[in-house]
Backbone as JSON, one array per atom type, in Angstrom:
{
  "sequence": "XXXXXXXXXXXXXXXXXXXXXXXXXXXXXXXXXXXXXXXXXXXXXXXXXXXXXXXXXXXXXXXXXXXXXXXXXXXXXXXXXXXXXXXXXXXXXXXXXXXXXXXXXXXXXXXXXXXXXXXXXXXXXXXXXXXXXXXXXXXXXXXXXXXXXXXXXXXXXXXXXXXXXXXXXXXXXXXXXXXXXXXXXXXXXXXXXXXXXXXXXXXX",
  "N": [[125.09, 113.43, -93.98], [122.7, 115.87, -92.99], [119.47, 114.89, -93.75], [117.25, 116.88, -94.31], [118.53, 119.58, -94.18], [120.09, 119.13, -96.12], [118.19, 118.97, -98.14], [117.2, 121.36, -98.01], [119.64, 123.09, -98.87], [119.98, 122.15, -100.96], [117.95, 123.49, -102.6], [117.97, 126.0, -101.94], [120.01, 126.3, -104.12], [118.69, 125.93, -106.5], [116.74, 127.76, -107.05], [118.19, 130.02, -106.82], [120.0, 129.46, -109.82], [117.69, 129.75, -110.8], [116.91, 132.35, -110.77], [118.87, 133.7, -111.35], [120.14, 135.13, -114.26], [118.75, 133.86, -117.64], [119.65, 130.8, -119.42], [120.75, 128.44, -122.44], [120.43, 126.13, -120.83], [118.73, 126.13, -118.82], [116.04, 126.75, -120.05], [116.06, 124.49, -121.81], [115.68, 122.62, -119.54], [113.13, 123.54, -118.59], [111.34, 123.11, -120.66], [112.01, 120.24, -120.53], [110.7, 119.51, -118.36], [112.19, 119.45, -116.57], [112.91, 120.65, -113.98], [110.14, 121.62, -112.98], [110.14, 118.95, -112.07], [113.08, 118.99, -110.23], [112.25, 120.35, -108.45], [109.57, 119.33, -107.26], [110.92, 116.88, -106.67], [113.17, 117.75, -104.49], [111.49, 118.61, -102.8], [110.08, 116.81, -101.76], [111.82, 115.77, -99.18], [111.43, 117.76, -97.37], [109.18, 119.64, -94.71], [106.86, 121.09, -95.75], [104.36, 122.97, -98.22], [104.31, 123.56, -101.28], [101.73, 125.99, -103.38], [99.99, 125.35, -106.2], [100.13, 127.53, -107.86], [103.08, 128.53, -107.53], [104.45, 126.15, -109.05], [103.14, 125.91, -111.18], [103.39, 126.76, -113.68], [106.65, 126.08, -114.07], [107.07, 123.83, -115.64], [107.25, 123.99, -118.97], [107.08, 123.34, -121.89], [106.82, 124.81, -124.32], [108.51, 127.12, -124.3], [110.84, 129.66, -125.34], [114.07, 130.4, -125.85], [114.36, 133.38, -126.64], [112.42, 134.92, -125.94], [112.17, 134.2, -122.75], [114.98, 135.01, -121.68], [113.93, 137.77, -122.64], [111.41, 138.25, -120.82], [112.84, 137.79, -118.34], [114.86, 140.59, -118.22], [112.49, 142.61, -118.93], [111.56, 142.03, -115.95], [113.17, 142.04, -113.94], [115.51, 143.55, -115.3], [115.78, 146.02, -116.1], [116.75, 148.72, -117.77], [117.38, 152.39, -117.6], [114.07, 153.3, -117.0], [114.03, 151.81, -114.88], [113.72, 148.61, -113.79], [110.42, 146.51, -112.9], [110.77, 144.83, -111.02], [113.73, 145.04, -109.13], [116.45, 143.27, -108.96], [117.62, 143.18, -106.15], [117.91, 142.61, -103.06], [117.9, 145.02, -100.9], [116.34, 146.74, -102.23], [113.51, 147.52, -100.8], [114.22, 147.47, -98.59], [114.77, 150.04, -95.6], [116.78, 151.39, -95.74], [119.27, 150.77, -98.34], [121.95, 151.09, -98.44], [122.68, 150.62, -95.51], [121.56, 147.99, -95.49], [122.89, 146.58, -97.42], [125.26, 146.34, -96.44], [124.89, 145.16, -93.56], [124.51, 142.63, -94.79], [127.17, 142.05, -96.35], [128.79, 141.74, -93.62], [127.76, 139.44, -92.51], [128.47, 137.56, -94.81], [131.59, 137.79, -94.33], [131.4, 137.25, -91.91], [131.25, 134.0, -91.8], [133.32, 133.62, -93.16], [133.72, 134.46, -96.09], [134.27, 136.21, -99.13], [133.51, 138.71, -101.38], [134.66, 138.86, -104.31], [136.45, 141.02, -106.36], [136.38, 141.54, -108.82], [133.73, 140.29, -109.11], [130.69, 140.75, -110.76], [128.43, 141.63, -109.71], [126.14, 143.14, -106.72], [126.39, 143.03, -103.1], [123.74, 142.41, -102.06], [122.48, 140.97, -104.34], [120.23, 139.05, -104.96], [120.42, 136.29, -106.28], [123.08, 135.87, -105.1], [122.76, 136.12, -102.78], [120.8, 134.05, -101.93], [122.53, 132.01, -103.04], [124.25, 132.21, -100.64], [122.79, 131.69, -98.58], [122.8, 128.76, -99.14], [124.78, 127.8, -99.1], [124.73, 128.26, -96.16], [122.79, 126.23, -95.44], [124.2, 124.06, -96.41], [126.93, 123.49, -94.91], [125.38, 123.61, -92.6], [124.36, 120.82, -93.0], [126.45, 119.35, -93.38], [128.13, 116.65, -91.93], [129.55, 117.0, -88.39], [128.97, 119.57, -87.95], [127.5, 120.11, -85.09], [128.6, 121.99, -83.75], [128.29, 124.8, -84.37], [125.94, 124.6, -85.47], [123.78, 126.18, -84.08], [124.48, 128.78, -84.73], [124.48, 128.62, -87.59], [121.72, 128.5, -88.09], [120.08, 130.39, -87.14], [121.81, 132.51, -88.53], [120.91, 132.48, -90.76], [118.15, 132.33, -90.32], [117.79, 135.04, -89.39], [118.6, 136.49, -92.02], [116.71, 135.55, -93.69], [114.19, 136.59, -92.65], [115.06, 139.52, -92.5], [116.08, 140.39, -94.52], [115.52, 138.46, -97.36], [112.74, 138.18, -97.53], [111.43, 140.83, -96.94], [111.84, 141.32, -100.04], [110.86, 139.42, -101.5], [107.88, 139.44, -100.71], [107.03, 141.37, -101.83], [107.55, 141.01, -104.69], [106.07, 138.98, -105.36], [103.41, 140.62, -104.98], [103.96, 142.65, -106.92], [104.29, 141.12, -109.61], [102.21, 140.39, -110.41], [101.11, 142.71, -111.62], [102.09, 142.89, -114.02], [101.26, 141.49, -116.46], [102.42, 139.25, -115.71], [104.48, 136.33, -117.4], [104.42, 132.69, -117.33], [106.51, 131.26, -116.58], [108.27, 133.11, -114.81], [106.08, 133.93, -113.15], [105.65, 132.1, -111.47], [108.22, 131.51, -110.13], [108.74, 133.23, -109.04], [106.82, 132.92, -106.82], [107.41, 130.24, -106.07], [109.77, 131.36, -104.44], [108.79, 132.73, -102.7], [106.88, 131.19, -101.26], [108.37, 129.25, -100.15], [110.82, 130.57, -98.6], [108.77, 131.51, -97.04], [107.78, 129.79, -95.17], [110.63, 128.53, -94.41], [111.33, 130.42, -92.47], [109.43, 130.48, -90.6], [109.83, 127.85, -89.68], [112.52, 127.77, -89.08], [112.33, 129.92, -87.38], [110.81, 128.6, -84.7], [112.08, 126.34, -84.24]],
  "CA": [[124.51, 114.77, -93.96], [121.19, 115.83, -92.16], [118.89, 115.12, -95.27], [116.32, 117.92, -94.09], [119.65, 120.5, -94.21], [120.77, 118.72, -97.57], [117.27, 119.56, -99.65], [117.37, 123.24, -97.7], [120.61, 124.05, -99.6], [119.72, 122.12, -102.25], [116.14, 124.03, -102.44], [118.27, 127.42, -102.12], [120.94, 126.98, -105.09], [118.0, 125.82, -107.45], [116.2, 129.35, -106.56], [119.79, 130.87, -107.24], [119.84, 129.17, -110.78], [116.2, 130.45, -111.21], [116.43, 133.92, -110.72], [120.15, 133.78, -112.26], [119.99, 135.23, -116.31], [118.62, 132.71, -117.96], [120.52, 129.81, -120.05], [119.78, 128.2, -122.78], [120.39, 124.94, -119.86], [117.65, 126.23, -118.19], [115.0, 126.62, -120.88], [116.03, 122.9, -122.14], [115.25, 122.03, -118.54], [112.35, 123.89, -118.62], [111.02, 122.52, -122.06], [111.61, 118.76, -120.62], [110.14, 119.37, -117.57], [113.33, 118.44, -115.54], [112.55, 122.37, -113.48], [109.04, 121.2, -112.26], [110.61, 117.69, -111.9], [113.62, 119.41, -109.32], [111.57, 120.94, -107.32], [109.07, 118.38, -106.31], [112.06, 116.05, -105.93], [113.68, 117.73, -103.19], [110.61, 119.1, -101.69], [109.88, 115.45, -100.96], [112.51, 115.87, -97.97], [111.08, 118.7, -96.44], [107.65, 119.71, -94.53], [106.29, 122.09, -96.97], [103.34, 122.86, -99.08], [104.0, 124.71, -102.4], [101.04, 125.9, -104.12], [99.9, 125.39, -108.02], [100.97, 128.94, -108.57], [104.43, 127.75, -107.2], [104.84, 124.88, -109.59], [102.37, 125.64, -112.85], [104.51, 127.39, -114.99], [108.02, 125.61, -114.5], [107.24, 123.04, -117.1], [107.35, 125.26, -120.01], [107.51, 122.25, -123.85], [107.02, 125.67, -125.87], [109.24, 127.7, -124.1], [111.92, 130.17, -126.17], [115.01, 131.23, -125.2], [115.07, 134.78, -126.65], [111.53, 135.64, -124.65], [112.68, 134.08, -121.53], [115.41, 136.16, -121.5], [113.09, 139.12, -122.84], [110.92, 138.56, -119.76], [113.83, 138.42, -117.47], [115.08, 141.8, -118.69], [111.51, 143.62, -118.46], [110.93, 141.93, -115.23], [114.2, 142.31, -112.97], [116.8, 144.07, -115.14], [115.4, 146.82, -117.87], [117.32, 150.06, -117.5], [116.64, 153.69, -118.19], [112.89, 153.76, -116.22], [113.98, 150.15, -113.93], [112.47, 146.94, -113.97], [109.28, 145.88, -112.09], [111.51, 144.11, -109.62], [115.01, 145.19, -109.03], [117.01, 141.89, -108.06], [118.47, 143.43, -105.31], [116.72, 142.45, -101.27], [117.79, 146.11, -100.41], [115.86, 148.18, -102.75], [112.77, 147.65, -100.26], [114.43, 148.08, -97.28], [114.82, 151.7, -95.24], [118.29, 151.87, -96.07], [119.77, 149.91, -99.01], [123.66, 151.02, -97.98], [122.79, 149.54, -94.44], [121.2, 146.55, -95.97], [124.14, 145.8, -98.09], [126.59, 146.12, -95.32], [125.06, 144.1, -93.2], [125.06, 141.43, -95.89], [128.4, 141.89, -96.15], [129.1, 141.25, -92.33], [127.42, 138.22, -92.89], [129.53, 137.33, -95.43], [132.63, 137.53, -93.61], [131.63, 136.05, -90.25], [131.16, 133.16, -91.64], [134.4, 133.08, -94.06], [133.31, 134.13, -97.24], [133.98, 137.35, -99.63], [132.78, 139.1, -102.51], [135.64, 138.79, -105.58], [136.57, 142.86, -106.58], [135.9, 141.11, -110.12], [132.17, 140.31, -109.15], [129.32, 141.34, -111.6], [127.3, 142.08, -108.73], [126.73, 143.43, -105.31], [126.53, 142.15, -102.16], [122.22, 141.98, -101.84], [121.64, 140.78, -105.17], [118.88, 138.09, -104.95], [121.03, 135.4, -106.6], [124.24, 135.88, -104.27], [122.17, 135.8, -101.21], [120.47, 132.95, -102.26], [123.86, 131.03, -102.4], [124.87, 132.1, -99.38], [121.46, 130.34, -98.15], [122.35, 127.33, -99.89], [126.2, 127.64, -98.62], [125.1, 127.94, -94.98], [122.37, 125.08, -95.14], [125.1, 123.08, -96.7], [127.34, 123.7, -93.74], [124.76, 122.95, -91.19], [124.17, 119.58, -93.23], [127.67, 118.88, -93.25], [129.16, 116.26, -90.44], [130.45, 117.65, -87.61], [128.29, 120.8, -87.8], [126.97, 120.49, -84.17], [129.38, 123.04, -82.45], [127.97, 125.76, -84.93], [124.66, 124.52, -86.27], [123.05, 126.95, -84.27], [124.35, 129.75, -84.97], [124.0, 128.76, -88.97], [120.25, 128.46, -88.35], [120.24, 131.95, -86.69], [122.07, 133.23, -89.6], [119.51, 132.03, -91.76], [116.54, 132.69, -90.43], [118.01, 136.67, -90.08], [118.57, 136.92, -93.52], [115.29, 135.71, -94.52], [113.63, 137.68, -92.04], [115.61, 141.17, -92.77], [116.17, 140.92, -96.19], [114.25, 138.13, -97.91], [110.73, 138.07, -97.4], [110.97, 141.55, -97.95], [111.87, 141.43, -101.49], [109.7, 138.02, -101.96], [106.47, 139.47, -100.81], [106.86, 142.85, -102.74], [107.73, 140.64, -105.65], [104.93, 138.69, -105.53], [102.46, 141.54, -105.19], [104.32, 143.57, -108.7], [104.49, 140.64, -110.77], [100.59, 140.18, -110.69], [100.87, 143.82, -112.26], [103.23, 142.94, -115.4], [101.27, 140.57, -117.29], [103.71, 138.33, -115.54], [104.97, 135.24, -117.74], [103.99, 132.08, -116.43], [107.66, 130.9, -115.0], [108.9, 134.15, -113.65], [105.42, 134.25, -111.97], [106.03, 130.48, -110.41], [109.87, 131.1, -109.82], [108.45, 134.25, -107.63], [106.21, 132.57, -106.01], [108.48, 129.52, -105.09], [110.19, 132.03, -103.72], [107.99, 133.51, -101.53], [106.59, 130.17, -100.17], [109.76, 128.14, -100.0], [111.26, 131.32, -97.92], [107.89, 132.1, -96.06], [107.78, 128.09, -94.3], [111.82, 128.51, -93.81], [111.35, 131.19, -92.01], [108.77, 129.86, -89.98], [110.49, 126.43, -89.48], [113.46, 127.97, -88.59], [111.91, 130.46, -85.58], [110.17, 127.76, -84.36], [113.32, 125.08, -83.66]],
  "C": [[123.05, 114.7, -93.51], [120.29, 116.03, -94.14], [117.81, 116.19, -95.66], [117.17, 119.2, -94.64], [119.85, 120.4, -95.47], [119.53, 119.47, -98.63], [116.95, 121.13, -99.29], [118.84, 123.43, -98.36], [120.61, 123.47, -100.73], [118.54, 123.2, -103.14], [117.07, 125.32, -102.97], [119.05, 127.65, -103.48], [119.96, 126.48, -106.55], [117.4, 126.94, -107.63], [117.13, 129.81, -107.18], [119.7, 130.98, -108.75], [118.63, 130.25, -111.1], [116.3, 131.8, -111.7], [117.98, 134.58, -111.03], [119.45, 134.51, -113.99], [119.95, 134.41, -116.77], [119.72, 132.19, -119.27], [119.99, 128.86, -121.17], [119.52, 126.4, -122.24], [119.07, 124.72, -119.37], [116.66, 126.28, -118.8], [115.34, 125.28, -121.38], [115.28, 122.17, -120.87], [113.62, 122.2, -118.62], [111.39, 123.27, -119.4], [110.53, 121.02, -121.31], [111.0, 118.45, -119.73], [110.83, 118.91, -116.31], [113.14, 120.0, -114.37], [111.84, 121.44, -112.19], [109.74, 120.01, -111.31], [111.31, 118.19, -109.92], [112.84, 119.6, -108.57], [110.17, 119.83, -106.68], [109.61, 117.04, -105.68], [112.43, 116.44, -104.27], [112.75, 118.17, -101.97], [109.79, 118.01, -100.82], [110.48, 115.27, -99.41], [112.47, 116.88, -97.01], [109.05, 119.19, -95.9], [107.16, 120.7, -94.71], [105.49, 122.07, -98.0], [104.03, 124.18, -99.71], [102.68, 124.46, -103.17], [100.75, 125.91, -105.7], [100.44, 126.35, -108.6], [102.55, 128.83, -108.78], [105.16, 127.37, -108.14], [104.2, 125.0, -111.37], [103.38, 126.17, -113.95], [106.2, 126.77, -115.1], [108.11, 124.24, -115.06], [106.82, 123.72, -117.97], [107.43, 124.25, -121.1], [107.65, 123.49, -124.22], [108.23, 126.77, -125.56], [110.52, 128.25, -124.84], [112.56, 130.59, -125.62], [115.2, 132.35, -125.11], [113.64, 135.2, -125.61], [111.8, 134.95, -123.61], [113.24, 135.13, -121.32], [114.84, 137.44, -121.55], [112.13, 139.39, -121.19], [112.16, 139.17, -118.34], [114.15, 139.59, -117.39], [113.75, 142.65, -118.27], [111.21, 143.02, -117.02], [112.3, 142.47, -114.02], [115.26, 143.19, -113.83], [116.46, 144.93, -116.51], [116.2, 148.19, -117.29], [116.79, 151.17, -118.07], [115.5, 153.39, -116.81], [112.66, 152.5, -114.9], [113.28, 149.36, -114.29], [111.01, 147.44, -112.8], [110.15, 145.45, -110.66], [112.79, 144.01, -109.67], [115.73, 143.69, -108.36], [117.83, 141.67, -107.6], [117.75, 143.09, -103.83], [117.08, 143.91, -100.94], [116.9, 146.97, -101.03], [114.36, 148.65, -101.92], [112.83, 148.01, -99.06], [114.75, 149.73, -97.28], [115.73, 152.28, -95.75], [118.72, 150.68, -97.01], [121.14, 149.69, -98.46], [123.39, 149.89, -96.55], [122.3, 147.95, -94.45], [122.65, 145.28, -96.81], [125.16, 145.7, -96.9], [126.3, 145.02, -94.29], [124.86, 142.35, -93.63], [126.66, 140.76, -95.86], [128.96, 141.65, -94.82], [128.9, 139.57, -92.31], [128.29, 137.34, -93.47], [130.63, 136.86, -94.84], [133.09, 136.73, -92.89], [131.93, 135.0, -90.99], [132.32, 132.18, -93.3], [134.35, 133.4, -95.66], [133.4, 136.03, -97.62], [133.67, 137.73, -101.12], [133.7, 139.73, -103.79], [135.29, 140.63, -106.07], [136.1, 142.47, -108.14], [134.24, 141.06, -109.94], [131.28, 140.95, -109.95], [128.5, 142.21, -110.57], [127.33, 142.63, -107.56], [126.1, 142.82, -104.28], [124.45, 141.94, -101.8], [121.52, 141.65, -103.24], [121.14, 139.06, -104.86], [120.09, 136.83, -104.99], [122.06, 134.96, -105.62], [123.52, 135.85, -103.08], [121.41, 134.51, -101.49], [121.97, 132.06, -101.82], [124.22, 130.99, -101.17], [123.7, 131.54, -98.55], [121.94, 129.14, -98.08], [123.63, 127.16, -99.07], [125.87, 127.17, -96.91], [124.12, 126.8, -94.75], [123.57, 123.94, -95.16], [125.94, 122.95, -95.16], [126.67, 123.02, -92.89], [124.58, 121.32, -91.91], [125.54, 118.57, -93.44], [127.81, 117.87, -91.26], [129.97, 117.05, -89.34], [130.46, 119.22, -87.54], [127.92, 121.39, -86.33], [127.43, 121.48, -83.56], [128.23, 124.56, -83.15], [126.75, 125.72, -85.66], [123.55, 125.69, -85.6], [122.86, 128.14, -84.9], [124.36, 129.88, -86.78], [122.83, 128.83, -88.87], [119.99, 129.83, -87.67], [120.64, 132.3, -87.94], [120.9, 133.26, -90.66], [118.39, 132.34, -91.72], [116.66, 134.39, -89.69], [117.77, 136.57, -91.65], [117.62, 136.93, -94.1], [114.47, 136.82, -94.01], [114.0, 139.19, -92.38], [115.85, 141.44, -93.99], [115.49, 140.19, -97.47], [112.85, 138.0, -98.61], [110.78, 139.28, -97.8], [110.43, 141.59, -99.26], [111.11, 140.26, -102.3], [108.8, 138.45, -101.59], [106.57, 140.63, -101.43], [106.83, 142.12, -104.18], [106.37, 139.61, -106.25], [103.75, 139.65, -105.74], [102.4, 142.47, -106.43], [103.99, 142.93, -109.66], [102.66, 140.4, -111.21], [100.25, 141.33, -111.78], [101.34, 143.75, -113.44], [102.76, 141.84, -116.28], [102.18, 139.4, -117.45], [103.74, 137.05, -116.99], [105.27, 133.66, -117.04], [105.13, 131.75, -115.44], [108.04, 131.59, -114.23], [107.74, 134.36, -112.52], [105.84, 132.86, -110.93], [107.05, 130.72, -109.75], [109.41, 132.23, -108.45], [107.32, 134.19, -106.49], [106.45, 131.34, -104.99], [109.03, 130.24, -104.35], [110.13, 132.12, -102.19], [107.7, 132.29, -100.54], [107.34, 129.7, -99.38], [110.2, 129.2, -98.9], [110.04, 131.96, -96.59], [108.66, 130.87, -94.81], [109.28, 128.23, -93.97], [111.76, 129.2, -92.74], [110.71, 130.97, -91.01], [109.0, 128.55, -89.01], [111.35, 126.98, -88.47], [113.72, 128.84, -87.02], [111.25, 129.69, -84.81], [110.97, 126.6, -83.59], [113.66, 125.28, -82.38]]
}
């Protein structure tokens, strides 16, 4: 496997995790410092600067499970008056319906659909994330060349059209919410990790 490809879909389904409802997996991680740890692991295999903001808060020792979750909740998913940051990539764009749909095109092309069981819908943060991580994987797969471009096209749409949106709006709210140190880090990995892809990837 291309090992550049390998820590880009590794990179994306750790994000996924992240900004998933938290666990109490993920606050143990958090606690031991295995979080922080991940992430400067695989960022070893790629040419990328995350900054302190990035990285300070995902070693958490005191870290509790029920305010984790509590932040989560007031920060992406409080109902009645909304969250701070809906953790959907359409709610910033012009059109959400046309945002989700062409998500869902996406989807398809490239073999893949969205279970009628699903929790969720087709532009939430998490599920586009995977499908990040799905089509790096792919391109880092053997015997990718026929179609590696058009996975790195796919990719660096998505960030571009739906993305970055919702990562630089998210960055700019959470400054407003008395953020919590990991959700501010996790949204600021975000932002970086997805700026430099994005960048990388128009650039090839």
């Amino acid at each position: 496997m291309n090992a550049t490809a390998r820590a880009r879909s590794e990179f994306y389904g750790l994000l996924s995790e992240l900004l998933s409802f938290p666990t109490q997996e993920l606050v143990g991680a958090c606690r031991e410092g295995r979080v922080r740890s991940a992430v400067e692991s695989i960022s070893v295999a790629l040419p990328y600067e995350l900054t302190e903001a990035a990285l300070a808060g995902l070693a958490a020792p005191d870290l509790e499970f029920i305010d984790l979750q509590s932040d989560y909740i007031r920060l992406f998913d409080l109902p009645g008056g909304g969250p701070a940051m809906p953790l959907y990539a359409g709610v910033f764009a012009a059109s959400r319906r046309d945002s989700m749909e062409e998500l869902l095109r996406f989807y398809r092309h490239f073999g893949l659909t969205i279970s009628a069981d699903a929790h969720d819908l087709p532009d939430a943060i998490p599920t586009v994330l995977e499908f990040l991580h799905y089509l790096a994987f792919r391109e880092a797969t053997p015997g990718s060349g026929d179609e590696e471009a058009a996975l790195r096209a796919a990719q660096g749409d998505i960030l571009t059209r739906h993305l970055l949106r919702w990562s630089g709006e998210a960055v700019r709210r959470i400054e407003g919410k008395d953020p919590p140190p990991f959700y501010r880090s996790v949204v600021h990995l975000l932002h970086e990790f997805c700026t430099q892809e994005a960048a990388a990837l128009a650039a090839a």
